[in-house]
C-alpha positions in Angstrom: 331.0 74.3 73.4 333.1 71.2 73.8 333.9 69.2 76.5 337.5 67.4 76.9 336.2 64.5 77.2 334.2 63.9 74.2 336.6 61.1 72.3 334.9 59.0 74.7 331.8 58.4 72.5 334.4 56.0 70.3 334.2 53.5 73.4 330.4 52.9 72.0 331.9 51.7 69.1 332.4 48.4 71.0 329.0 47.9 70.7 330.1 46.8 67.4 330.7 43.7 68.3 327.2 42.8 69.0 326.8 42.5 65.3 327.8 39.0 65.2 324.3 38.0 66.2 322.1 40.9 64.6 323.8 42.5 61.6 322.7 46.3 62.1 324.7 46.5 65.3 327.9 46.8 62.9 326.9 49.8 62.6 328.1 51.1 65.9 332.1 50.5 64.6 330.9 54.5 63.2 331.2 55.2 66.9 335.1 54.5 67.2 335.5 57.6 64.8 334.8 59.4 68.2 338.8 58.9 69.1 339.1 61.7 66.3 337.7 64.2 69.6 341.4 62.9 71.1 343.5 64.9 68.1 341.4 67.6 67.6 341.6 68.9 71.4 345.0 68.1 71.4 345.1 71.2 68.6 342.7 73.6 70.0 340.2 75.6 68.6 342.2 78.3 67.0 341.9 78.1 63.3 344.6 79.8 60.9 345.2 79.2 57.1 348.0 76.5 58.2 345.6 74.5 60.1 343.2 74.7 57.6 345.6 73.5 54.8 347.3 70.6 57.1 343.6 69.3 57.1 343.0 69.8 53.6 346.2 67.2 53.4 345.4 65.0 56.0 342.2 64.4 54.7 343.1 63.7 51.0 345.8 61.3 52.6 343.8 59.7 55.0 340.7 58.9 53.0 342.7 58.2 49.6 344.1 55.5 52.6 340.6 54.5 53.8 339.5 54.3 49.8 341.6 52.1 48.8 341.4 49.6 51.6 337.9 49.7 51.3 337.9 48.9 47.7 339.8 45.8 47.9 338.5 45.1 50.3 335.1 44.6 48.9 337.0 42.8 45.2 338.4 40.3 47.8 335.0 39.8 49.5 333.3 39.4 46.5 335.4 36.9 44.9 335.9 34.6 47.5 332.7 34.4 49.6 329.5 33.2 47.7 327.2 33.7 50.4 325.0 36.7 50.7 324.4 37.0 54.4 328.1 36.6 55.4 328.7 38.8 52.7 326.6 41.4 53.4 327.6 40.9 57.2 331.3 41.3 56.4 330.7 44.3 53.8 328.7 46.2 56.6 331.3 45.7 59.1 334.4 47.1 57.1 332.5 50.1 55.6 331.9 50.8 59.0 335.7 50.1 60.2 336.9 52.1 57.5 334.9 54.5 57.9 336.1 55.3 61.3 339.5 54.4 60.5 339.4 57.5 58.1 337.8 60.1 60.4 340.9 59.0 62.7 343.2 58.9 61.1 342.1 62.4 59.6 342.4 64.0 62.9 346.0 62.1 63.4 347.5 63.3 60.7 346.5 66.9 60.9 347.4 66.6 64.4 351.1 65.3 63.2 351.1 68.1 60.5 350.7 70.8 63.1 353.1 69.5 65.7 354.5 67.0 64.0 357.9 68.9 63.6 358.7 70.3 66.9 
């Protein structure tokens, strides 16, 4: 059972921000792909062949989105900054952002798909 007010486990994602002095807490940018609970009520529960299909779409738009930004991302990284520690600080950080970035904007755009048109 689901509550309505589960999108509010993103608002640990600001614990992020703690990573600036210990690394690992970067980690916790995962938590802002909680928002996705936001979209997802705002469809409901009942699942048909549409919905189904307008996530199939949103997904391979979303994360071919979340992909790419990710891998250049990392090229630019990699190319300008020669040190390891900042490197591997920034590199945890966006995997992180992107990662959550695509589980949102997942739910957003099957969200828009289903209602998008009315």
């Amino acid at each position: 059972m689901t509550s309505n007010k589960n999108w509010m486990i993103g608002f640990l994602g600001f614990l992020g921000f703690m990573g600036f002095r210990e690394p690992l807490f970067f980690m916790f940018f995962l938590f802002f792909g909680g928002f996705r609970y936001y979209w997802w009520q705002k469809i409901g529960t009942e699942t048909d062949e549409r919905l189904t299909e307008n996530k199939n779409k949103a997904a391979a738009i979303a994360f071919k989105i979340t992909f790419i930004i990710t891998i250049i991302a990392t090229l630019i990284f990699g190319l300008t900054i020669s040190d390891t520690f900042i490197l591997y600080k920034l590199q945890l950080a966006t995997l992180s952002l992107v990662f959550a970035i695509g589980i949102n904007l997942w739910a957003f755009y099957t969200y828009q798909f289903e209602y998008g048109d009315e």
